[in-house]
N, CA, C and O of each residue as an XYZ file, in Angstrom:
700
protein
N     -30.563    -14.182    -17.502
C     -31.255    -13.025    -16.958
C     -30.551    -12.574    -15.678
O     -30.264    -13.447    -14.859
N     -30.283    -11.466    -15.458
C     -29.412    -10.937    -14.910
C     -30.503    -10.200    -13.354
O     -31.440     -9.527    -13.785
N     -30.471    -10.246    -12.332
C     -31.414    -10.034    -11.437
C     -30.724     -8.787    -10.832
O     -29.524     -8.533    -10.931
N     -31.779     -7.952    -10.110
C     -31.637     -6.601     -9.518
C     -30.466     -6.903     -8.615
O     -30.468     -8.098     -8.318
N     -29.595     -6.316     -8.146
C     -28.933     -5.949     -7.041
C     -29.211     -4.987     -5.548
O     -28.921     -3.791     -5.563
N     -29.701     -5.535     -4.490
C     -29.963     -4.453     -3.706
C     -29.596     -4.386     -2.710
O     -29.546     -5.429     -2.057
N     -29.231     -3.329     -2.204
C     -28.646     -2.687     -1.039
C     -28.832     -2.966      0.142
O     -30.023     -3.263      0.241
N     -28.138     -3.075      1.500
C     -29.069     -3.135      2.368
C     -29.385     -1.590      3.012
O     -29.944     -1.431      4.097
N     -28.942     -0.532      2.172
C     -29.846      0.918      2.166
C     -31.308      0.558      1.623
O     -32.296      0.625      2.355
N     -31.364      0.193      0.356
C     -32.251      0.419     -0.149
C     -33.684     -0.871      0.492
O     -34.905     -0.820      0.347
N     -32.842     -1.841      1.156
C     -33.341     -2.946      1.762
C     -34.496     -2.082      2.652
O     -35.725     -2.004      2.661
N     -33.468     -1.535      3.327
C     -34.032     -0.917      4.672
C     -35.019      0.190      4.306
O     -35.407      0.826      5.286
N     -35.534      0.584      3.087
C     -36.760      1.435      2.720
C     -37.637      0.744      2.640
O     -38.736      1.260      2.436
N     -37.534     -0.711      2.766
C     -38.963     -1.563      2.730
C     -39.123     -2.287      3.742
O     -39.816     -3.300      3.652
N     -38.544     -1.943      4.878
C     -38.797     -2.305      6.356
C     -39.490     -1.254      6.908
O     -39.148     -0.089      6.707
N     -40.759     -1.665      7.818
C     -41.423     -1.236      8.587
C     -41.335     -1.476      9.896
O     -42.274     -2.070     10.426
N     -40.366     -1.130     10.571
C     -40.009     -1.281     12.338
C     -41.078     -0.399     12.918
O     -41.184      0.821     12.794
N     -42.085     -1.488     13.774
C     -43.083     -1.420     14.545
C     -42.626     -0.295     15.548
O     -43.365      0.593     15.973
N     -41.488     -0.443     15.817
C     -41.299      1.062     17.108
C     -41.023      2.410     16.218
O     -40.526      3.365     16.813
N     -41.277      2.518     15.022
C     -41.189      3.634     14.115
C     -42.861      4.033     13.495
O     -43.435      5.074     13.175
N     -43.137      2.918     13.533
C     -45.194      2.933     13.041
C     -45.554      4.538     13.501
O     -44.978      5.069     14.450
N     -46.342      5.061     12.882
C     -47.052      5.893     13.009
C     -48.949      5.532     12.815
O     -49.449      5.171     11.749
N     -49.658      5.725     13.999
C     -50.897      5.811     13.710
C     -51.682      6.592     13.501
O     -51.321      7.762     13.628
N     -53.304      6.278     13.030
C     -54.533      7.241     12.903
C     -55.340      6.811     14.359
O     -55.437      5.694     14.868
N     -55.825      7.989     14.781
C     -56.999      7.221     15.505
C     -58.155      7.703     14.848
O     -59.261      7.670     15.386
N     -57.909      8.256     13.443
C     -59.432      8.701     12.733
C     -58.870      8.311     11.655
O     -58.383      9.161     10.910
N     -58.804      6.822     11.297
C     -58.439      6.157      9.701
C     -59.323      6.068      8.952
O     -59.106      5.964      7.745
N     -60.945      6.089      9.623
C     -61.977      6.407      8.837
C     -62.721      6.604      9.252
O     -62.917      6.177     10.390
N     -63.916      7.628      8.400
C     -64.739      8.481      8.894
C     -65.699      7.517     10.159
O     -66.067      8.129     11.162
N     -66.016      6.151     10.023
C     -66.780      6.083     11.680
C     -65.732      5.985     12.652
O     -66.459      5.551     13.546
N     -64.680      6.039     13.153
C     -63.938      6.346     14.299
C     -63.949      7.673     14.897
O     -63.193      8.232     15.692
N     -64.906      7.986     14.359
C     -65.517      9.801     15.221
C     -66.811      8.995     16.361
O     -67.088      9.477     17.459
N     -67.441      7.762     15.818
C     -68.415      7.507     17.186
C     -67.545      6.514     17.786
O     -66.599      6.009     17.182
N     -68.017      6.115     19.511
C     -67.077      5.699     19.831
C     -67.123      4.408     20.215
O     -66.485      3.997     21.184
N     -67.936      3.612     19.433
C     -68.023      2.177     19.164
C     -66.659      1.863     18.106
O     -66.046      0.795     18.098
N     -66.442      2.696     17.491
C     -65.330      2.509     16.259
C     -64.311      3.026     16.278
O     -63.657      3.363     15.291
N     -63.953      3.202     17.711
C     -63.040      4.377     17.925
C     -61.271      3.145     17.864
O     -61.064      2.371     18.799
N     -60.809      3.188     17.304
C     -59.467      2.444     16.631
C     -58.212      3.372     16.137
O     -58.222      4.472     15.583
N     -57.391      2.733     16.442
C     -56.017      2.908     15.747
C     -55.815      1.762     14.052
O     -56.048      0.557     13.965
N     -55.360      2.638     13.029
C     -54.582      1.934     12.236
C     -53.171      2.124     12.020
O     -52.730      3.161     12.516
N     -52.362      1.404     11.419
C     -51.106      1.589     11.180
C     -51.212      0.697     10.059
O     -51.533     -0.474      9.861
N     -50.620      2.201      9.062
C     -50.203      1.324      7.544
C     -49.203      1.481      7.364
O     -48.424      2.431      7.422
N     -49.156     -0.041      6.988
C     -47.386     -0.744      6.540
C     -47.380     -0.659      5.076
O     -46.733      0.127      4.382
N     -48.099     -1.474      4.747
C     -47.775     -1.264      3.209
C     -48.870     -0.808      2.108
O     -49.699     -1.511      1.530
N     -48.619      0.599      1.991
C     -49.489      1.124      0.984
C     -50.585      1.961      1.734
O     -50.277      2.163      2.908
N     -51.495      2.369      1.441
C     -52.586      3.408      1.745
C     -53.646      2.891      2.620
O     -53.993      3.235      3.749
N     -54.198      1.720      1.594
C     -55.315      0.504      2.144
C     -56.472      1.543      1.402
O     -56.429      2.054      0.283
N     -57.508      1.649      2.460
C     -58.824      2.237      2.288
C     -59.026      3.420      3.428
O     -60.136      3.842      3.754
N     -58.079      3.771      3.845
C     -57.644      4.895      5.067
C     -58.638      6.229      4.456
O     -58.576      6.447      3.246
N     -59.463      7.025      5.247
C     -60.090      8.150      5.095
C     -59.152      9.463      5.554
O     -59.239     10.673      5.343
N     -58.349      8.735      6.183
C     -57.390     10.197      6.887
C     -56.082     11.123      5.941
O     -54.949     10.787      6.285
N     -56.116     11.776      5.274
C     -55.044     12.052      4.357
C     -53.974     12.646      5.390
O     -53.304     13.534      4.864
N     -53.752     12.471      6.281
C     -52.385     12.782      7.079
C     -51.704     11.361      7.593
O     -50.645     11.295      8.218
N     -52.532     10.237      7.201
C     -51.656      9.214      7.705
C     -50.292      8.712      6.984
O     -50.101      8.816      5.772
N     -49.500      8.229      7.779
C     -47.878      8.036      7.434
C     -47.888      6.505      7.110
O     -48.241      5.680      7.953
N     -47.394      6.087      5.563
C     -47.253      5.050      5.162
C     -45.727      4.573      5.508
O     -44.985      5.310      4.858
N     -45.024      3.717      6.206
C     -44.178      3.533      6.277
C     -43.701      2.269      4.788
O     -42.505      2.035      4.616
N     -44.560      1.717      4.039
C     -43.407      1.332      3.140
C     -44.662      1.986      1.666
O     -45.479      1.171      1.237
N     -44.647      2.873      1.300
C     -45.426      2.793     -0.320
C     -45.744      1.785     -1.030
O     -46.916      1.415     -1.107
N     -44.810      1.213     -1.626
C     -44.454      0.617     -2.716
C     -45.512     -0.483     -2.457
O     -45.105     -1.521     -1.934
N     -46.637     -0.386     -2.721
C     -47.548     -1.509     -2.813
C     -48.167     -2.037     -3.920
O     -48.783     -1.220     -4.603
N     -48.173     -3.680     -4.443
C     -48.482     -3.570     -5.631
C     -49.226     -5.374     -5.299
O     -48.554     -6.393     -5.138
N     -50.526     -5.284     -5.283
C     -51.219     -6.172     -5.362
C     -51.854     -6.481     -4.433
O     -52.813     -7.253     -4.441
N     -51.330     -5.833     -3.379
C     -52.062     -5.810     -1.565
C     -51.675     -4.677     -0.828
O     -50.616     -4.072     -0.991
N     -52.686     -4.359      0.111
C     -51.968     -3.656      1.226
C     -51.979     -4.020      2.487
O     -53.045     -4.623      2.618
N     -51.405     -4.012      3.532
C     -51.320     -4.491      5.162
C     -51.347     -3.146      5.524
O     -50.724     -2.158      5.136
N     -52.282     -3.353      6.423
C     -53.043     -2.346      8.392
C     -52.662     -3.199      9.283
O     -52.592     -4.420      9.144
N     -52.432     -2.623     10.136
C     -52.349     -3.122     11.382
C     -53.527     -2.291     12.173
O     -53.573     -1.062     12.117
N     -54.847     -3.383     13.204
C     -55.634     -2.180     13.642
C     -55.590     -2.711     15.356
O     -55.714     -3.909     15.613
N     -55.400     -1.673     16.461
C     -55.648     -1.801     17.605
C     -56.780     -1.303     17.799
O     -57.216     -0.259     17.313
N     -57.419     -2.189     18.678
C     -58.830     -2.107     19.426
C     -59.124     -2.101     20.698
O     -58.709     -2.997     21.434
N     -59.862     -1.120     21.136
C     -60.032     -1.671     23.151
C     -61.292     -2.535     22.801
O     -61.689     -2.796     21.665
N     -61.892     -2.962     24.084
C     -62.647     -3.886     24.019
C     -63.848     -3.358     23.844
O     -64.199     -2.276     24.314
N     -64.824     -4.412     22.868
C     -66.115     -3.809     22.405
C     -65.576     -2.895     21.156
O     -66.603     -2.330     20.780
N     -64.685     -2.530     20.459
C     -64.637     -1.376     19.563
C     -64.072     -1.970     18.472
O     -63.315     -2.940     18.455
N     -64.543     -1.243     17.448
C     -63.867     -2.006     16.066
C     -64.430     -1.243     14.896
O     -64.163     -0.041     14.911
N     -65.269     -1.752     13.721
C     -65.200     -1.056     12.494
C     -66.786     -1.144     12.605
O     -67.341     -2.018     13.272
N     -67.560     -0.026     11.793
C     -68.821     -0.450     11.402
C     -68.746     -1.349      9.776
O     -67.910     -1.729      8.956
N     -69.818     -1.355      9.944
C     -70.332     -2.268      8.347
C     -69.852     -1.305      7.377
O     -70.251     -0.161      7.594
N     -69.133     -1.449      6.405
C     -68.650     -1.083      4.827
C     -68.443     -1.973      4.139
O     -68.364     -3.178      4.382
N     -68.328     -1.325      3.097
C     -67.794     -2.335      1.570
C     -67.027     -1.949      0.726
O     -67.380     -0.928      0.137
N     -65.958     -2.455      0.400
C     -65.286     -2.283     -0.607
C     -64.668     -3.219     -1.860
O     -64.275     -4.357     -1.604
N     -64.609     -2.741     -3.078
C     -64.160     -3.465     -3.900
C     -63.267     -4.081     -4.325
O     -62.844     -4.177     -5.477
N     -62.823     -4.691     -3.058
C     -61.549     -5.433     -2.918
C     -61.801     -6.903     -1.679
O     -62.629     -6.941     -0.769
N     -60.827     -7.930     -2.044
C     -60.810     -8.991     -1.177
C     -60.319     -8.321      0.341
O     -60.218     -7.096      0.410
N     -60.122     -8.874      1.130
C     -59.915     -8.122      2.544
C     -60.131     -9.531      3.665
O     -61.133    -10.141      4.038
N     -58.440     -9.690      4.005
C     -58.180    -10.511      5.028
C     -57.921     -9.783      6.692
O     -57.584     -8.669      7.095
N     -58.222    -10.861      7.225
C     -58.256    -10.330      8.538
C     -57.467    -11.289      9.411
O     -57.982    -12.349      9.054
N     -56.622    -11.596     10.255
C     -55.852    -12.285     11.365
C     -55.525    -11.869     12.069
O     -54.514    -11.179     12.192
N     -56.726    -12.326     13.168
C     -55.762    -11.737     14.624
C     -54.525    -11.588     15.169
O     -53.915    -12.427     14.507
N     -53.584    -11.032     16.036
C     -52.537    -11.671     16.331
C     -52.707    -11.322     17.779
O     -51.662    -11.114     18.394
N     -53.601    -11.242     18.297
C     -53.691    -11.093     19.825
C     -55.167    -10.724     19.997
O     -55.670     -9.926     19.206
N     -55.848    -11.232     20.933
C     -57.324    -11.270     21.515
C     -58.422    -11.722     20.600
O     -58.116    -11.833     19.413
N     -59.735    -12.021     20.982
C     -60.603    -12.578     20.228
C     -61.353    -10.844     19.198
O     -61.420     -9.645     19.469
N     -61.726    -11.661     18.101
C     -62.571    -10.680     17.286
C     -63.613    -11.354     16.483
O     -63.299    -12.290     15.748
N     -65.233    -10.802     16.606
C     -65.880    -10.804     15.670
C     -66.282     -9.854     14.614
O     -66.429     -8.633     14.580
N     -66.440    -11.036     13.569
C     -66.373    -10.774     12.068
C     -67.584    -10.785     11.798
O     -68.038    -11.908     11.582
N     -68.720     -9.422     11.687
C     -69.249     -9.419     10.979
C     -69.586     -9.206      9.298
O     -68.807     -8.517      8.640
N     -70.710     -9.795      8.682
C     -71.240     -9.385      7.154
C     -72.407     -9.925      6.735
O     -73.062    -10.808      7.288
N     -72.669     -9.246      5.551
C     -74.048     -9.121      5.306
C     -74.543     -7.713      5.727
O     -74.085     -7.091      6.685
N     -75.852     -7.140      4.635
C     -76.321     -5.895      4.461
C     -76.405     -5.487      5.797
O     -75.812     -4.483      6.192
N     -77.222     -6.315      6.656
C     -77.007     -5.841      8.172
C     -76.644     -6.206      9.283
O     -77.100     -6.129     10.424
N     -75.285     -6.838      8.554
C     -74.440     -7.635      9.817
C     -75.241     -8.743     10.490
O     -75.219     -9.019     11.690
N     -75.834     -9.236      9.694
C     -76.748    -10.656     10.437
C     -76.241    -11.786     10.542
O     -76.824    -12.760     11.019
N     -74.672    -11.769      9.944
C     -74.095    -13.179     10.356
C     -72.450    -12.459     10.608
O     -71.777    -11.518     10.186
N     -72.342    -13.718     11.685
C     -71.260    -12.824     12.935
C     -70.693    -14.345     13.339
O     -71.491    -15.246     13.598
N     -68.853    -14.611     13.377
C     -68.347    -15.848     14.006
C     -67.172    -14.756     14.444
O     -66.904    -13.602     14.110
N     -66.657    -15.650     15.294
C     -65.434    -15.218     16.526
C     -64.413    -15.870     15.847
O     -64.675    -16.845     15.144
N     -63.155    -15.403     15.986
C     -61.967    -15.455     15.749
C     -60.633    -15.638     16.396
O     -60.742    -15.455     17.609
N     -59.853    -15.826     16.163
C     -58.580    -15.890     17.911
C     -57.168    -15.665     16.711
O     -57.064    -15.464     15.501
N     -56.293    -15.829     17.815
C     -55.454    -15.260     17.109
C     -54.579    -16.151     15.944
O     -54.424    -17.324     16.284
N     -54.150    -15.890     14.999
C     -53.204    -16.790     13.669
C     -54.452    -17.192     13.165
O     -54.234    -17.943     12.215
N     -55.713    -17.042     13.361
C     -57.146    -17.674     12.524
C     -57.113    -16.360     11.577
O     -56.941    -15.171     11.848
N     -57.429    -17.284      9.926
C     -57.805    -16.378      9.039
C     -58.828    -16.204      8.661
O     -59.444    -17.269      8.667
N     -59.493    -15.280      8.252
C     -60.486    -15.050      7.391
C     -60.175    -14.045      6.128
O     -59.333    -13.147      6.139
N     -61.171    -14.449      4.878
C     -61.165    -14.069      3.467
C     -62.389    -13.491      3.811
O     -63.158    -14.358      4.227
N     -63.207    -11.606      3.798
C     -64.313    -11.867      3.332
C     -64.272    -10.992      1.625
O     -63.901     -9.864      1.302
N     -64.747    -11.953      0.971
C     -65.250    -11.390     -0.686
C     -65.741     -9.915     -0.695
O     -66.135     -9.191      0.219
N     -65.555     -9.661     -2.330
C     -65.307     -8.240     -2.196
C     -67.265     -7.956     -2.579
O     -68.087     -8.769     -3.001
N     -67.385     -6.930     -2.321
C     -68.867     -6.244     -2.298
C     -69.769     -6.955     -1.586
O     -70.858     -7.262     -2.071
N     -69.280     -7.400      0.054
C     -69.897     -7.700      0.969
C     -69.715     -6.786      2.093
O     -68.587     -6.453      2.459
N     -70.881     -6.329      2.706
C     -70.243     -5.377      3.717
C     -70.375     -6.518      4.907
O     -71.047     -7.530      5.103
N     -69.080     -5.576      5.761
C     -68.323     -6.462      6.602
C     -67.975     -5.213      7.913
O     -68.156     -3.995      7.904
N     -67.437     -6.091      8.928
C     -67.145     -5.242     10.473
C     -66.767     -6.024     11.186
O     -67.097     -7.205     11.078
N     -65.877     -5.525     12.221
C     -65.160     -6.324     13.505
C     -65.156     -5.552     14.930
O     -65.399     -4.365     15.147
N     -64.810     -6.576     15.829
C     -64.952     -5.394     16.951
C     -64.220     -6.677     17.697
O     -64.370     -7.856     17.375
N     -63.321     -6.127     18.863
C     -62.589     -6.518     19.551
C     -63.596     -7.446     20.553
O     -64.682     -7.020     20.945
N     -63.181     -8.479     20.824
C     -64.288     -9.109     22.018
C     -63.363     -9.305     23.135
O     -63.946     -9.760     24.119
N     -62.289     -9.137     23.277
C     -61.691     -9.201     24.283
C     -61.628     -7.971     25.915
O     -62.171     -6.870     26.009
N     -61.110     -8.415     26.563
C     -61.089     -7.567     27.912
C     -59.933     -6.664     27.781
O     -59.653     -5.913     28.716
N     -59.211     -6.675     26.654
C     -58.025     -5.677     26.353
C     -57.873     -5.597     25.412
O     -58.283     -6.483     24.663
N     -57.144     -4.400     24.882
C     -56.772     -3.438     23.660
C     -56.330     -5.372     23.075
O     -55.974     -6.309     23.789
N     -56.533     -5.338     21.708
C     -55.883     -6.129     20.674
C     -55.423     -5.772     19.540
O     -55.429     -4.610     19.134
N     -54.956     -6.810     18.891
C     -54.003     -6.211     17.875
C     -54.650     -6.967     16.462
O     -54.893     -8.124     16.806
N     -55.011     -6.787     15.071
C     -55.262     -7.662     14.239
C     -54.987     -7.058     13.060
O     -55.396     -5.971     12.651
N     -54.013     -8.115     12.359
C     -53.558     -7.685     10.854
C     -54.606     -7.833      9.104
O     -55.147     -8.816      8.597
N     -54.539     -6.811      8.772
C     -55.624     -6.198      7.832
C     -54.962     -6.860      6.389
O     -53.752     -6.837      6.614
N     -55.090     -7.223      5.525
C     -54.450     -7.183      4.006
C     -55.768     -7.028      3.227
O     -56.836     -7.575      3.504
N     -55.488     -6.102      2.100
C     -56.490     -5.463      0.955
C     -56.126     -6.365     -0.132
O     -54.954     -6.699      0.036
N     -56.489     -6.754     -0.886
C     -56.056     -7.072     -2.322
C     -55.957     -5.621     -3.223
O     -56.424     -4.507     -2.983
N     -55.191     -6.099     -4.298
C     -55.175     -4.634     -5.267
C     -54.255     -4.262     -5.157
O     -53.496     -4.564     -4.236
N     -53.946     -3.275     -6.300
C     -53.340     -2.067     -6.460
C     -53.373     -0.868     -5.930
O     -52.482     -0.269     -5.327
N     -55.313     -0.284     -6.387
C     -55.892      0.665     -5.459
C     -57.038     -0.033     -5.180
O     -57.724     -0.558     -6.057
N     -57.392     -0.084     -3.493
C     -58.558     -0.785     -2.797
C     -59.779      0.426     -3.236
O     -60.967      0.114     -3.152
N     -59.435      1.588     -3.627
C     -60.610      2.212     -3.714
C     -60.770      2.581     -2.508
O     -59.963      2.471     -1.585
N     -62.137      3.163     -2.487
C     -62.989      3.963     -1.187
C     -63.767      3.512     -0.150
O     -64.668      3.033     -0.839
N     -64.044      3.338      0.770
C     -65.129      2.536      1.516
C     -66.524      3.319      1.316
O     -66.696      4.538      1.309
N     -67.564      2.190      1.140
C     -68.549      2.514      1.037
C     -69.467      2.345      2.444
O     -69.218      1.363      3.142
N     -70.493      3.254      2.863
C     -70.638      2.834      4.168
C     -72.266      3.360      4.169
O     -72.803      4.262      3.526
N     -72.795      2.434      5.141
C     -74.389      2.434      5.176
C     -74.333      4.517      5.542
O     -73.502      5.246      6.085
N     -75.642      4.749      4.910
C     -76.129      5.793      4.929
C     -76.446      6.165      6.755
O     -76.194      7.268      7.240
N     -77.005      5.044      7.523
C     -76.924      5.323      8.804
C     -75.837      5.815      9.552
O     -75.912      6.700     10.404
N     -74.403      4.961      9.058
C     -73.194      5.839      9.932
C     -72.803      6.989      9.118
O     -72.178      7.948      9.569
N     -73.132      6.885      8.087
C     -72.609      9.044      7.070
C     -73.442      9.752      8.175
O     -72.745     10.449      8.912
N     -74.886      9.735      8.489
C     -75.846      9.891      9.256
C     -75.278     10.966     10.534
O     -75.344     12.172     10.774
N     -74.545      9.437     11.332
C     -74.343      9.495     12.650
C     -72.965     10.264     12.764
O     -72.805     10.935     13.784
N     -71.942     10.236     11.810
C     -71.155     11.068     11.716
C     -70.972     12.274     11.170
O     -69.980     12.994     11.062
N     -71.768     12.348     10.937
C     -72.110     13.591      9.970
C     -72.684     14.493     11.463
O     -72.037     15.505     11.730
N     -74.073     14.062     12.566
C     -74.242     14.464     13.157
C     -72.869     15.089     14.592
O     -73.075     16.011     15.382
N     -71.982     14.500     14.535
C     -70.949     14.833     15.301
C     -70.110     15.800     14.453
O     -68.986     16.138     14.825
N     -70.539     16.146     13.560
C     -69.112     17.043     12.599
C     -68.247     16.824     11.564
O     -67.450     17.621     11.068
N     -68.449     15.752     11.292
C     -67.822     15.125     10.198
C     -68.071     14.897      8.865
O     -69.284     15.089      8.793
N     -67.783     14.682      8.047
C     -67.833     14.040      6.705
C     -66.828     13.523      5.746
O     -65.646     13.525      6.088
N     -67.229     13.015      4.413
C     -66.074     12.349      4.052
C     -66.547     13.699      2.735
O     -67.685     14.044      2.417
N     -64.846     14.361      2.052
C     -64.719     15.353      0.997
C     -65.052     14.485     -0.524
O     -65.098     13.278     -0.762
N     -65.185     15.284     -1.099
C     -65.053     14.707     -2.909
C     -63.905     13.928     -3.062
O     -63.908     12.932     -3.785
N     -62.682     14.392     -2.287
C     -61.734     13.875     -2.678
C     -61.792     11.833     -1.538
O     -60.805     11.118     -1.705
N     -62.627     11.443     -0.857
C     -62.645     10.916     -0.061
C     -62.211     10.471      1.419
O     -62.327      9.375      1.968
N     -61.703     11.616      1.858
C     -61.127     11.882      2.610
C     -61.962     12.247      4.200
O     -62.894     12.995      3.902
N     -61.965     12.041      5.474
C     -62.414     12.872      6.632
C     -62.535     14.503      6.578
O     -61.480     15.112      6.398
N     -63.348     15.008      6.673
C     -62.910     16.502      6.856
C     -63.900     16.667      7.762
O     -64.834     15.866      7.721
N     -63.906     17.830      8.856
C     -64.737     19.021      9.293
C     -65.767     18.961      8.707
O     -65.757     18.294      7.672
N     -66.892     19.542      9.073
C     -68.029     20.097      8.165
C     -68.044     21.651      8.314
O     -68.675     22.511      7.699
N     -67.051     21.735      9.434
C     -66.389     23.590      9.459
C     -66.023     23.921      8.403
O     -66.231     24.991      7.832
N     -65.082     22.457      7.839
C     -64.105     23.381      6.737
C     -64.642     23.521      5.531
O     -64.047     24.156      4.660
């Protein structure tokens, strides 16, 4: 069996150099309130991103995807769910991991610590540290699908202007 040959052109389309990253600071629809107010950066593949202008620096994803999400302190994700496995590892400052329907069970995290949470559990994090941190995201899958999210934050974002389209996406409620 004769194996691919590859380039180091073609190498270099599946490198993601961190000083080239492009972020969201609205990767999904709750980062309009400002408990959830975050940066993502996707490396590989789409993930579960609400923003259709975000810049994937490598596509080619096939069985997972990696985020990278920065947080200031106190800020992070509300409760969603999606139909996919979904790892989390810090790589700088503490974070809690919430899950359950209403986030009623919550442990702290540090950095190179992993967590697995199972898929159709809703789940959330938020930076506990005294500075912006950094923590790496992986999806399982092909396509992670959509996030599903308590009717309270559609609610609360919806009241600021927002919504998520048919197509699943952030939009205006202008537009």
């Amino acid at each position: 069996m004769s194996r691919p040959i590859v380039t180091k052109e073609q190498m270099l389309s599946r490198v993601a150099f961190w000083k080239d990253l492009k972020s969201s600071r609205m990767p999904l629809v709750d980062a309009v309130l400002p408990q959830y107010e975050r940066e993502i950066f996707n490396v590989i593949g789409r993930g579960v991103t609400e923003d259709a202008t975000m810049e994937i620096a490598i596509p080619d994803a096939k069985d997972f995807h990696i985020s990278i999400v920065r947080a200031g302190p106190g800020q992070g994700s509300a409760l969603h769910t999606h139909q996919t496995l979904e790892v989390f590892v810090p790589l700088t400052g503490r974070w809690s991991i919430q899950w359950g329907d209403e986030g009623e069970h919550e442990l702290e995290i540090g950095p190179w610590d992993v967590i697995s949470i199972p898929t159709e559990i809703f789940r959330g994090f938020r930076n506990e540290s005294e500075a912006d941190a950094v923590m790496l995201a992986v999806l399982g899958g092909d396509d992670p699908g959509h996030v599903t999210w308590s009717p309270e934050i559609l609610t609360a974002v919806r009241e600021r202007g927002y919504e998520l389209g048919p197509d699943g996406n952030i939009r205006s409620i202008q537009d």
